[in-house]
Structure formats: structure tokens, C-alpha cells
N, C-alpha and C positions, 0 to 999 in steps of 0.2 A: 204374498210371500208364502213360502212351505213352511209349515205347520213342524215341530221337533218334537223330540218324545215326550216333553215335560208336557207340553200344550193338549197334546193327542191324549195322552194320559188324563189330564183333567176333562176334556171333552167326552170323554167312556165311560167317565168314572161318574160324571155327573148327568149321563146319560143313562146310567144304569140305576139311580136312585129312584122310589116310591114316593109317590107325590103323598104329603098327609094331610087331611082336614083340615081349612083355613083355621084360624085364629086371629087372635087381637095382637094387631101388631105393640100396644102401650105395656102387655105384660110380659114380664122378663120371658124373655128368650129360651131362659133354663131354670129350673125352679131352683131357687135360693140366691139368683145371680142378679148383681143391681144393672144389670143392661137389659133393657127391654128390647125387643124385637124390630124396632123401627131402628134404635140404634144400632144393635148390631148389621140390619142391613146397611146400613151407612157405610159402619165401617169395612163390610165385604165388597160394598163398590167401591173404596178407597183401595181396598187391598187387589182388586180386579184391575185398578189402573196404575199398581205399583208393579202388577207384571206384566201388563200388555207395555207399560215403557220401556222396562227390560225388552221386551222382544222387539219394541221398538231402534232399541240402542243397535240390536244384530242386524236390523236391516236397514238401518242406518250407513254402519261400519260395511256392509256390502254393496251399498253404491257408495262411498268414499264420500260421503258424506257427514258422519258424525264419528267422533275418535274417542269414545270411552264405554267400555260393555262392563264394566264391573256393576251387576247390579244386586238386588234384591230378591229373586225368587228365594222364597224359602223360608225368608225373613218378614214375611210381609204383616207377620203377629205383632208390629210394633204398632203397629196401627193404635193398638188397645190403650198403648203405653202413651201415646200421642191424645187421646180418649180421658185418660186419667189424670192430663193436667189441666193446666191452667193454657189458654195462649200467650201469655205474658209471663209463661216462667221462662227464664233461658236455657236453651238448647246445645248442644254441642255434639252432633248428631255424627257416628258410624257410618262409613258410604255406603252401608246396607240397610239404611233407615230409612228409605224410601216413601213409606205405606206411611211412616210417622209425620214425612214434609207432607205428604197429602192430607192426614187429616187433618195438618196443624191449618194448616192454609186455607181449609173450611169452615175450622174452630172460628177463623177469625173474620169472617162473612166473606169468605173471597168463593167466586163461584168455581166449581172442581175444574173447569177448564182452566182457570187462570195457572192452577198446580200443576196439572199437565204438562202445559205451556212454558213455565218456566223451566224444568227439567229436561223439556225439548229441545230449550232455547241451549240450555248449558251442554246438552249431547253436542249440539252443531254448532257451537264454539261462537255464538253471535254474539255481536255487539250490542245486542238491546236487552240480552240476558239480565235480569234484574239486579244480580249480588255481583258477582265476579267480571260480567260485560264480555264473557267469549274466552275470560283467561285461564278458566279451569271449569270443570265440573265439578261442582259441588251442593250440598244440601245447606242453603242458608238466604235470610231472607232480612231485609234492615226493619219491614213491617211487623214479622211473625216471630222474633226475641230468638231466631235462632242465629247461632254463630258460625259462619261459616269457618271449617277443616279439609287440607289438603288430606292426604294420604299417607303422612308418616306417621306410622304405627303407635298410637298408643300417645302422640305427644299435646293433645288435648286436655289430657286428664289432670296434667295441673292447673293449665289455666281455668278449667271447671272448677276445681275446689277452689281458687281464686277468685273465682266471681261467686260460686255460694258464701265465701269469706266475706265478701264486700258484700254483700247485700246486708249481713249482720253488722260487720262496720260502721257504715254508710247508717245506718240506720241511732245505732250506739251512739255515733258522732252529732248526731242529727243532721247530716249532710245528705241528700238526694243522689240516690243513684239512679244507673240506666232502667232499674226494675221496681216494682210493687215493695212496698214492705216487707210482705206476709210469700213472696216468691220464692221459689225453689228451683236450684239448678238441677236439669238432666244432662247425664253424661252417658252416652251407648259407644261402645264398645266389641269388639268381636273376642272369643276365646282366645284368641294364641297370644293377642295383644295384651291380655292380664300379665305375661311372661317379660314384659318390658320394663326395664328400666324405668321409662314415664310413667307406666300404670303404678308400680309397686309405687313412688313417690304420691300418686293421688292419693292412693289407698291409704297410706302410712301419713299421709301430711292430714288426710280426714281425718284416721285412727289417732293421731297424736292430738288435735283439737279435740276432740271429742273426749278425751282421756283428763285431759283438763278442765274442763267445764265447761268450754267455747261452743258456742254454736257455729253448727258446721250444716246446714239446711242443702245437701246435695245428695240425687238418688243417682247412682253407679246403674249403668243398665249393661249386662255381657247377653249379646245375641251368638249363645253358642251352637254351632252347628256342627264343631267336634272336628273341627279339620281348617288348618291357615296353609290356603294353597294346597300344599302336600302333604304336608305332616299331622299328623294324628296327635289330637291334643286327647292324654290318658283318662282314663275314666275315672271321675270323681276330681281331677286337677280342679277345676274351675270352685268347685266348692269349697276346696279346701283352702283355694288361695283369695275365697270370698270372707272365711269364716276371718274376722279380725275383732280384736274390743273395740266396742262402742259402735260395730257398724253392724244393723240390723240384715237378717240374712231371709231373703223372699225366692224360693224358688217358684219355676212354673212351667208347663207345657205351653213353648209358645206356637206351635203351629194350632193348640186348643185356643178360637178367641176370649170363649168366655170364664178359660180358667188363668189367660194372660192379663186381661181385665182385672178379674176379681184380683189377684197376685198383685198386680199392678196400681187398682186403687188401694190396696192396703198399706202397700210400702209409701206411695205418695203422702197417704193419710199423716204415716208414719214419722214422713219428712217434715212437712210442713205443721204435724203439732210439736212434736218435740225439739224441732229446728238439730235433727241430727242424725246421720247419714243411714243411709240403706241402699244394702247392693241387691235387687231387683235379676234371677236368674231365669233367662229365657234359652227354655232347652228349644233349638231350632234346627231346621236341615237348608244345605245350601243345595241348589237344583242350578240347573243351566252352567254348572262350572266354575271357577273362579274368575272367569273375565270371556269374553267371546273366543281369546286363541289358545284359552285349556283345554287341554285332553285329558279328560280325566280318565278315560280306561286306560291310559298309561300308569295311574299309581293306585286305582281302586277298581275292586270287582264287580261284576255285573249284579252278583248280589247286596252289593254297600249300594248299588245306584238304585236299586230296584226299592230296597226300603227304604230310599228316603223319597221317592218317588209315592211310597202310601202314606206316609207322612205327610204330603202337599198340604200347606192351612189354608189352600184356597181349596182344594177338594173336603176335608175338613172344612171349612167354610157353610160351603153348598149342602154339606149333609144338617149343617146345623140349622138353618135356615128353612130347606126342604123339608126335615121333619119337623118342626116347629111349627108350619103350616104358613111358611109363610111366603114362602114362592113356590112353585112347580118347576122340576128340570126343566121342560121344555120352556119356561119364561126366562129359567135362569138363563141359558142357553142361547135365546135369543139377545137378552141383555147385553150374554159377554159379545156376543158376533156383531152387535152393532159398535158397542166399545170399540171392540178391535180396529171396524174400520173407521171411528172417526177417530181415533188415539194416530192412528197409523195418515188418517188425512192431515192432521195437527202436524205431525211430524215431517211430512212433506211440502209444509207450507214454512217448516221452521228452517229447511234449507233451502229458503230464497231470502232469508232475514241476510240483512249485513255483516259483515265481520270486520274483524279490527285489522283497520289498514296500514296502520304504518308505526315505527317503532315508538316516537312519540307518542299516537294515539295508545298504545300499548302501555305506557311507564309512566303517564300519567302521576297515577294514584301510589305510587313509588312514593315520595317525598316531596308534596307540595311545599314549595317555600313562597312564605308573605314575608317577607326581613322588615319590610314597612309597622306591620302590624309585632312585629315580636319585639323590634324597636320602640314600641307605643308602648307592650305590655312588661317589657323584661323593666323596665325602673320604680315600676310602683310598690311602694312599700305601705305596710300595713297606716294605721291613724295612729296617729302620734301616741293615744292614751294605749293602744293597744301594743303597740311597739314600747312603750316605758316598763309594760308591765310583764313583756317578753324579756326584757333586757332587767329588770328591778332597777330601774332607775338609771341604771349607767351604758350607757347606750357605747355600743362598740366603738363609733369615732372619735370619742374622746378614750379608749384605751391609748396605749404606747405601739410603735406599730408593731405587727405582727407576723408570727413567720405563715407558712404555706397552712399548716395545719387549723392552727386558730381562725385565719378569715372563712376557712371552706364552714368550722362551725358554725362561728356568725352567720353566715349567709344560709346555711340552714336552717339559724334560728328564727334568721327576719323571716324567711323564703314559707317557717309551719307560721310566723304569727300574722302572714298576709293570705294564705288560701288554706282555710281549715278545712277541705278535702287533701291535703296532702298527708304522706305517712314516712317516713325515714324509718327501715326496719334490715334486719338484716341478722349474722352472727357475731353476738356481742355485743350491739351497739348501746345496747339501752343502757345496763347498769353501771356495767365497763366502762362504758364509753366508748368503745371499739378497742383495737386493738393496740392503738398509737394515742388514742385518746380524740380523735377527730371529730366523736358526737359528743361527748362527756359532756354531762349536765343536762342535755335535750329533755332528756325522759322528766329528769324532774320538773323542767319548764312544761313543760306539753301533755306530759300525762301517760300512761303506755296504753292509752288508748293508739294515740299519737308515730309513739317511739315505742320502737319496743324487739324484743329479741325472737327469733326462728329459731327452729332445730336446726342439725347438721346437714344438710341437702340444700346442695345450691338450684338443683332442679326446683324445689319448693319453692325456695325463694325469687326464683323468677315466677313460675307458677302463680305463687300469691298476686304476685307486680302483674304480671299480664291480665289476670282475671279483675284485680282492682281496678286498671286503667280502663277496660271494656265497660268498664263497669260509670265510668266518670268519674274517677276517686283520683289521685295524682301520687302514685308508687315514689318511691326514690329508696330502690333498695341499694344495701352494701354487699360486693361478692369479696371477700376478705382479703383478699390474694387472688392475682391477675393470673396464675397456675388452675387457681380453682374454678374459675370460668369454666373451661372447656369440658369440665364436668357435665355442664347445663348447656353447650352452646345452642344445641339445636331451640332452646326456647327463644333465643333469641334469633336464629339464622330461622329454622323452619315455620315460628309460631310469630313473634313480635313482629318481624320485617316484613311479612307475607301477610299477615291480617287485613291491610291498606287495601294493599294489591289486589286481593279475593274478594273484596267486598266494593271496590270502585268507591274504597274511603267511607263507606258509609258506617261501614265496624272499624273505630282506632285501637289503639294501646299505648296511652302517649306515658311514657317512661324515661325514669335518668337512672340509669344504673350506675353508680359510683364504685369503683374498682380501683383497690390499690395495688400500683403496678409496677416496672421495671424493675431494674437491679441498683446494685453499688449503695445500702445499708449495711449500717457499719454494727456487725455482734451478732446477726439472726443471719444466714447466710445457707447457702444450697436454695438450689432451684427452685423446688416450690413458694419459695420467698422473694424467689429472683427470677421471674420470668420475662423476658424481654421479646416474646412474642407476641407481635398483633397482627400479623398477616391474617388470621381465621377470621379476625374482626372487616379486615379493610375490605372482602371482595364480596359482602355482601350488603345489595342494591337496600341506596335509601337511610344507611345507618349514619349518624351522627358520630364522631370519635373527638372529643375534645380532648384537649392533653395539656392542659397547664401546666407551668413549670415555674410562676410566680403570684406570689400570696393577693395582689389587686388584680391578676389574670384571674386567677381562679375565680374569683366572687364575681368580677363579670359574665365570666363564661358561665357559670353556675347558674347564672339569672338564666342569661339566654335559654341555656336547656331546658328551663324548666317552663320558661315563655313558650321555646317550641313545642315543648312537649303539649301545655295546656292549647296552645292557638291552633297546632299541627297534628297533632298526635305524634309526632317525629319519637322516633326511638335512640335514645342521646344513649353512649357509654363514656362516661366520663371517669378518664384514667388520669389518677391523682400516681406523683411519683414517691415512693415510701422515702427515698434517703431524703427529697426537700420539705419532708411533712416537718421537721425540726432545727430548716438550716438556715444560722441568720447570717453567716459571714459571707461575703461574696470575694475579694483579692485578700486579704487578712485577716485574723481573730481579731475579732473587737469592732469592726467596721461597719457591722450592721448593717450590709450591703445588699443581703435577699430579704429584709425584712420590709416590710411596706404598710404605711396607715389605711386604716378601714371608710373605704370612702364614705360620708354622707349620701343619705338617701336624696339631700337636693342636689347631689353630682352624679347620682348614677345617668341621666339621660346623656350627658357629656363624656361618660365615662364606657358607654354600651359598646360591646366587641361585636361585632355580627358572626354568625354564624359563616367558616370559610374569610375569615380577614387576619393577617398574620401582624407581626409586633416587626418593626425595627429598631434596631440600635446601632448609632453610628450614621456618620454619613460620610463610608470610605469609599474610595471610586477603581481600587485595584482589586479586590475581593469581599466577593457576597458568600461569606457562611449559611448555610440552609441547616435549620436543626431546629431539636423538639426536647421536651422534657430536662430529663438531665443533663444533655447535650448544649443547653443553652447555656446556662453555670460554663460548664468546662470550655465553649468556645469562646466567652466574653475572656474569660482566662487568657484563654490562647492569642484573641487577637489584641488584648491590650499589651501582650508581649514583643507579639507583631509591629504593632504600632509606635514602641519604643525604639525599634530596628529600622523605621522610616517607610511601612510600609502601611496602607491606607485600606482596613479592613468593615466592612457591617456586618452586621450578625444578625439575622431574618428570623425570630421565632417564628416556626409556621400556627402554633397555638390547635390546629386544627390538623387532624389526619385523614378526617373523610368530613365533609369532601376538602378536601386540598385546598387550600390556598393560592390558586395557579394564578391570578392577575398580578397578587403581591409578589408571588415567585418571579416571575418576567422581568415586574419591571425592577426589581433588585438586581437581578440578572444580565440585562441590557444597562440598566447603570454602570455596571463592570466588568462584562464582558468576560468576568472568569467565576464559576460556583463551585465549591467544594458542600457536600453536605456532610454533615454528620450524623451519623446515624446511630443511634445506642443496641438496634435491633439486631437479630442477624442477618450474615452477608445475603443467603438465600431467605428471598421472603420477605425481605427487608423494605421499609418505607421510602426507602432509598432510591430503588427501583422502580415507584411510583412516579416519584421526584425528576428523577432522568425522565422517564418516559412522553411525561408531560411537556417539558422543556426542547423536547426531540422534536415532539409532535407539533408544537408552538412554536417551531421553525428557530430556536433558538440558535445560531451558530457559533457561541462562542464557544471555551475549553469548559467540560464537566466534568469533576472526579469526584468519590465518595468513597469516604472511611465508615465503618461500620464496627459491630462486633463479631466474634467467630461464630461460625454453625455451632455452636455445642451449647450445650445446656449449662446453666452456671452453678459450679463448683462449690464448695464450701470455703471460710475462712481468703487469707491472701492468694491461694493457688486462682480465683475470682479475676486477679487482675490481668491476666495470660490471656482468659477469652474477652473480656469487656473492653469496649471502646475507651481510654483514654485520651488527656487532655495532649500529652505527647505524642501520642500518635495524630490528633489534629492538626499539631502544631506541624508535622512533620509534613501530612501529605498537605499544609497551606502554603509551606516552604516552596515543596517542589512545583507547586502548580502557578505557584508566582515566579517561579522560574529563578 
């Protein structure tokens, strides 16, 4: 293949160098520098095959063979940073870390081909690719403690302080994590990504640990090359948005190896005694463009190309080495041209590898379901003497029954006194007791090792949950208010749901995030308190939505999720409804009609919901109600009203949002031949439209109609009742559809 300016340019440049007097390759390379000269060759044949794959990736993409050129020239100084750890710290590597997955992969006795090979396998999308199996390109490995990361900017960076948090945890707890004791997370990064949203959250979630006394054992790596894409990241930005308390600041030349090194083991050093963050500054230059179909003389001059072209740290490389005495151009030369062509034979051997054939073989790794085994796992409760002393003696089933809010405690409380890697954490929850009082007391049970409270940042607190879970630890955070979600969503759309997928299960993140959600609470009122949105939640693959809407629902469902999460890694959001967290009447005051006894632990196997299994009430044969949440309450309402008028109604909690309930749906459905749902959500977006669609597809023929609430965001005070679904308006469209 033809040779481009960057290649050409290092072939001149290290064709023009003076051979010096051999030397001992065991002593440092540079005087003062703890890399000796066998190492640093090491690491230059590392950084040699981090950019013959890049050039691999372009002549890939021109016979239509591989589909990803976003590579590493330029950056290939991480090598150093890969050098200065450990193989078993965890990783969570920039897709210009290239030279880093190569040394890590040799740190760990794998022979350099095998690194090649992998990165080959991920350019040409195969199925035998190690991490992801063809689904993506990415830098990550289940053997080599790295994590594999798509491509959205910057959104790593909490799940990294989240697993340097768990490893201090996990450790505190005395519970086993996925890592060493004494481990340290790496986090790399590009310049423009410090400007995110995600990154300022890592940044500020380490800085505020570390301000507190917490050990926060994670090194920040920014591979700055001073340009994202187009735009021109200003001079001195990066440092300025490094400098924060408590996190130590290491700059360094990283296209220089052995001043990336030294830079590099000092901050590690840094990490791993003090167990407390360090942002690690690699000034770099990006070569060959941002991806194979940039044009970069479309926004930069021939002179910005030209000096980052003397900047090369593989031409820098070659001079270190060359005059160290420790190669000759003409060997080094020969090295790179034999490289070249077996880097470039590898690669042509990696597009006759198999690919993933079919949509199944593809989704997989989406959301494995075992319901056998999460039936095995969701009833067991701690040993009776441990559970007495979670409880001080008075064990929940013998309380009086309880409304919504009180059993989700309970169930919390059994759920920390049966797996002590689990953590309930969130804003509020610890002292408060949250906000409604749904943790109240935990902390004191449990400890704030345990329980305990977050900053304001819901990005953090998924952060924390997702790094924990990777970690083997069992999250169960609280996001306050179901408005406040979408704050953080991408941790759970781009980072929690995708983790599975990218790694072919071998990295989980098995989580219950507890969310309090919908409208219709009575004094706290306006939207951010009343959000009745979960469309952003339902269309992404593999997520769990449970949605209880009664007090022995919920503590079953609760087990499940946390079953799944531990057996599955399944990522559960569990939307608790704020107006039922306090409601005991169901047809009248006094009746005591939403309130329900705390089952015994020797009923819970009798008592197990499966994941996707809905609740019936009623066995009317004119009309099946379809509804969720608060929608349950108002339609047992409606059709006992119904059913006074002579007309024969059931009411279907679906219990489950995703996935759906579609078998229970049918056959409620074909029982009566007419379904109205109810829907609390809005019109557009709405759950509702799920529900039809399923029933359409399921060849169902009978009549469907569905009451919802209005598009509009919920109001304050009684102007509330204009948009929100009422009990009168179910009644109304069960009327007409009964004809």
C-alpha cells in the first residue's frame, strides 16, 4: 500500500539519524531516568505496532474491509503510562490509547502478536474478536483489567471514579472485588473531553472525595494534542481545568518516552501510596487526522501539520534509542519494514475471520435471562440470627401491614442483611432517610459504610453504581426524582446498557436504580416532582423497568431485581410511585385497602414475581383494563363502579414496563375481547403505544382504546388535574368501549 506523509516522514527522519556507540542495554536509557534501554526498546516496538495498526485500519477501510480509522498516531506515548502500572489495575482507556492496549497485553505474558490480533480482529468487525465479538471497536480485554468504552465523549469518567471507589470500599467492607487491594484505576481521556459534562462530574466527584478524607486511588490521564476534531482546545485550558483540591497535577511531554514515563511513574507512585487522585498531563500531537475521512487542510495550515509532524514520538522514539547506542537507523528501519509487512499480513488474514451473522447471534449479550435461577436466588434471606439483628428483634412480618413505602425499606433491609457487598446510597438517603422516608433508619442498621449519602450530581451517582457493579459490589442507588434522571441518562443508556454488549458479558454492571416517579402527590407539585415520563427509559435494549404500584409487589419485585442484577448483571430501574409511597386506603378512608402484610421469608419462594409477569384482579369477561403504577388504584376504582352497573370488568397490572408483560397481556385480552389501557404517561411516548403495538402484532383482533395523560409537563397545585389521567376519564373511555 502507498506510504502517506506521516510514514514517509518518519522513514527520512530516521534515515537521517547518526548511528552512536553500542551500549548496555540494562542501563537507563537517559541519565536520571528509571527506564533502562531494553525497556524502552520494548516500549518503541509497542509504539511501532500502535501505528502500523492505524495504517492498518486505512488500508483496511480501502478494500471495504474494516470500518473504523479513528486511531493513535501521535499518541502512541501512552505506552509509557501502560509501563508505569500494574496489569491488574483497571483501565478505562481513550480510543487513542492504542500503544497502552499493546503494552498492557505484553505486561501480562501475552505474545505482541496476540495485541495486534485483537485490534485487527475489532477493525474487521469479527466474531472471534476477544471483548466486543465484531460489535464495536474498542480497547478492552476480560484478561487485561481493561474496560471496555464506546465513543461517547467523556462518559467513562464516572464509571472510573466509581471503580477507584470500590476498590477502597470493597476493601473497607472486607468484601472482594474485581481487583487487587493495593489497585489503582486509569482513566485516559482526550483534551476537548475535559469540557464535558461527564468529565467535570469525574473530576468534582474525585475532588469532593478526596476533600473529605475518602480515598479516591484513580489517575485522570488527558492525551492532549490541542485540537477535538476542529476546534482548537486554548492554550493552557487543560491545565487549568486539571488544577483542582486534592487532585495532584503531573504534567509532561508525551511524544518525549522517557519524560512520559518518569511523569508517569511519579503520579502512579502518587496514586497508589496515598490512595488519592492524580491528573497525569500528556502534551501530544494527533497525526494522520481525526479518523481516515478528515481533511484536515480544510481547518489547519500546512504549517500546524508540519510541526506536529517534528513532534512524531515515534521519530522522537528512534532518536532516543539511536543515540543511546542502542540500535542503528538502518536496523531500526529494517525492524519497522518487516513490522509493517507482517502487521499488514495479520490484517489480511483478519478479514477472512467470521462475522456476526445474524440478529440473534448479535443481542446475545443484551440481557441474558436465567428466571429459573433468579427464582432460586430472589427468596433467600439472610440466617435467622443475622436477620434478628438487622431487624433488633422484631422482624417485619409480625409488624401491622404496611403501606408502599415501608415494605420497599424492609426489603432493603433484609436484601443489605443477606449480601454485604451491596450499598443503598444516593441523595439523602442516609440520615434523612430520603426524601419520603423510604431508607429511614438503614444507615443506622448498616453503617455508612453501607448507606450513605452523595453530592448533588446524579451523573456521580450512577458513576459511583456503575464503577461499583464492574467492580463485583451490588449498587442500589436512589435518583430522587424521576425529572432528575435524565440529567445522568446517558450513564445508564450509553454506559450501564452497553457494557454487556461490548464486552460479550464478560464486563457486567448489574444495578437497581430506585427512582421515585410519576405524578398525582398531594402539596409538593410542578414537574420536576411530577414527571410522568419514561419513554427515554423504555427504548433502550436490555433494560429492566419495574413499576410497582403495591406494597407486597414491590418487595417481590425488589428481590427479583436484585436477583437479576446479582445472577445477570441485568440493569433494573425500579420506578417506585411517590403519591402510593404513603396510601393506605383503596375505595374509602379507613379501609385499609393498599396496605399489605410483609410476607415471611418462608413465603417468599410462593410469593416470587418473575421478571415480565403481570398481576390480575378480577375475573371479568367484558373488559380487560391494561395499567401501571398509579393507574392501578384509579382503575380498581373505576371498575368496581362498573361492576356495580352490571358490567364484568379485570384490571391487568402490567407490574413490568420493559420488558412488557405480552403473554399475560393476550391472554387477558382474548379473555374479553375488548382492552382499554390506562396510561398515567403522555399521549405521545406513552407506554401505551407499546401495549397497542404488541397486541397488533400478536394478531390480537379484538377492540383497543387507551386513555393516557396530556403532552404537557405537570403544572403545579390543582391546575395538575387538566393534564393528568383521571379515574373519570377511565371510567368514561370503559363506558364507550363497552359500548
Amino acid at each position: 500500500m502507498a506510504r502517506d506523509t506521516v510514514e514517509t516522514h518518519f522513514i527520512e527522519a530516521v534515515a537521517a539519524l547518526t548511528a552512536a556507540p553500542a551500549r548496555d542495554p540494562g542501563r537507563p536509557v537517559r541519565e536520571g531516568s528509571p527506564l533502562t534501554g531494553e525497556q524502552a526498546r520494548t516500549l518503541f516496538h509497542r509504539q511501532i505496532d500502535s501505528r502500523l495498526l492505524d495504517i492498518a485500519a486505512r488500508w483496511l477501510r480501502e478494500r471495504d474491509e474494516g470500518f473504523y480509522t479513528i486511531g493513535s498516531a501521535g499518541h502512541e506515548g501512552n505506552a509509557a503510562v501502560a509501563a508505569a502500572l500494574r496489569p491488574t489495575d483497571p483501565a478505562l482507556l481513550h480510543y487513542r490509547s492504542g500503544a497502552f492496549y499493546l503494552t498492557r497485553s505484553e505486561q501480562a505474558g501475552r505474545l505482541p502478536d496476540q495485541g495486534l490480533r485483537d485490534v485487527l480482529l475489532g477493525l474487521c468487525a469479527a466474531a472471534e474478536e476477544p471483548v466486543a465479538g465484531g460489535r464495536h471497536k474498542v480497547f478492552g480485554h476480560p484478561d487485561l483489567a481493561i474496560i471496555p468504552q464506546t465513543s461517547t465523549i467523556a462518559s467513562h469518567l464516572p464509571r472510573a471514579v466509581g471503580v477507584a471507589f470500590a476498590i477502597e470500599r470493597g476493601r473497607a467492607l472486607g468484601v472482594p472485588t474485581a481487583w487487587p487491594a493495593d489497585a489503582i484505576t486509569v482513566c485516559s481521556f482526550g483534551d476537548a473531553s475535559v469540557n464535558h459534562a461527564s468529565a467535570l462530574t469525574g473530576f468534582n466527584t474525585a475532588a469532593y472525595a478526596t476533600h473529605q478524607g475518602q480515598a479516591m486511588p484513580i489517575l485522570f490521564v488527558c492525551e492532549d494534542n490541542g485540537i477535538g476534531i476542529s476546534v482548537r482546545t486554548p492554550t493552557g485550558w487543560v491545565e487549568a481545568a486539571a488544577r483542582r483540591p486534592g487532585i495532584a497535577y503531573f504534567p509532561a511531554d508525551g511524544c518525549d518516552l522517557v519524560e512520559a514515563h518518569a511523569a508517569a511513574v511519579r503520579a502512579a507512585e502518587h496514586v497508589r501510596v496515598h490512595r488519592s487522585p492524580a491528573f497525569l498531563h500528556l502534551k501530544t500531537v494527533r497525526l494522520m487526522g481525526h479518523a481516515g475521512s478528515d481533511v484536515e487542510v480544510a481547518y489547519r495550515t500546512q504549517r500546524e501539520l508540519r510541526a506536529d509532524l517534528e513532534r512524531d514520538p515515534l521519530v522522537a522514539g528512534a532518536r532516543l534509542l539511536v543515540e543511546a547506542g542502542l540500535v542503528t537507523p538502518e536496523e531500526l528501519l529494517r525492524k519497522y519494514e518487516s513490522t509493517r509487512e507482517h502487521v499488514l499480513r495479520i490484517a489480511l488474514e483478519t478479514t477472512r475471520a467470521p462475522r456476526l451473522g445474524s440478529a440473534a447471534e448479535i443481542m446475545a449479550p443484551i440481557a441474558p435471562r436465567r428466571p429459573e435461577l433468579i427464582a432460586k436466588i430472589a427468596p433467600v434471606a439472610a440466617e435467622p440470627a443475622a436477620r434478628e439483628r438487622a431487624f433488633a428483634g422484631a422482624p417485619p412480618e409480625a409488624e401491622k401491614p404496611m403501606t408502599l413505602a415501608q415494605s420497599i425499606n424492609r426489603t432493603l433491609a433484609d436484601a443489605l442483611a443477606v449480601h454485604p457487598e451491596m450499598m443503598v446510597f444516593g441523595e439523602d438517603v442516609a440520615k434523612k432517610g430520603g426524601v419520603y422516608g423510604v431508607t429511614r433508619g438503614l444507615q443506622k442498621r448498616f453503617g455508612a459504610g453501607r448507606v450513605f449519602d452523595t453530592h448533588l450530581d446524579e451523573q456521580a451517582i450512577l458513576g459511583l453504581a456503575l464503577g461499583s457493579g464492574v467492580s463485583r459490589l451490588l449498587p442500589v442507588p436512589e435518583i430522587q426524582y424521576l425529572a432528575y434522571l435524565h440529567n445522568a441518562l446517558d450513564q445508564i443508556r450509553g454506559e450501564a446498557a452497553t457494557l454487556s454488549f461490548f464486552s460479550k458479558g464478560s464486563y457486567r454492571n448489574p444495578l437497581v436504580v430506585r427512582v421515585a416517579g410519576y405524578a398525582y402527590q398531594k402539596g409538593f407539585g410542578g414537574h420536576f416532582h411530577n414527571d410522568n415520563a419514561v419513554a427515554a427509559l423504555r427504548d433502550i435494549p436490555g433494560l429492566v423497568i419495574a413499576s410497582p404500584s403495591r406494597p407486597d409487589d414491590a418487595s417481590a419485585m425488589l428481590r427479583t431485581c436484585l436477583a437479576a442484577a446479582r445472577t445477570e448483571g441485568s440493569v433494573c430501574v425500579f420506578l417506585e410511585p411517590i403519591a402510593l409511597y404513603h396510601t393506605k386506603d383503596l375505595f374509602e378512608d379507613g379501609d385499609g385497602g393498599w396496605l399489605a402484610p410483609y410476607t415471611p421469608p418462608s413465603r417468599w419462594s410462593e410469593t416470587h414475581v418473575p421478571i415480565g409477569r403481570a398481576r390480575s384482579y378480577g375475573d371479568g369477561r367484558d373488559l380487560t383494563i391494561a395499567t401501571f403504577g398509579n393507574g392501578v388504584r384509579m382503575s380498581l376504582r373505576a371498575a368496581v363502579r362498573l361492576t356495580q352497573e352490571g358490567y364484568s370488568c379485570r384490571v391487568l397490572d402490567l407490574r413490568w414496563l420493559a420488558p412488557l408483560p405480552v403473554d399475560d397481556l393476550l391472554r387477558a385480552a382474548e379473555l374479553t375481547g375488548k382492552v382499554l389501557i390506562a396510561d398515567e404517561t403522555r399521549h405521545t411516548g406513552a407506554v401505551s403505544e407499546g401495549i397497542v403495538a404488541e397486541l397488533v402484532d400478536a394478531g390480537f383482533t379484538g377492540q383497543i382504546a387507551r386513555v393516557t395523560s396530556s403532552d404537557s409537563f405537570v403544572p403545579l397545585g390543582a391546575a395538575a388535574d387538566h393534564v393528568l389521567l383521571s379515574e373519570e376519564e377511565i371510567e368514561q373511555a370503559a363506558r364507550k368501549l363497552l359500548g
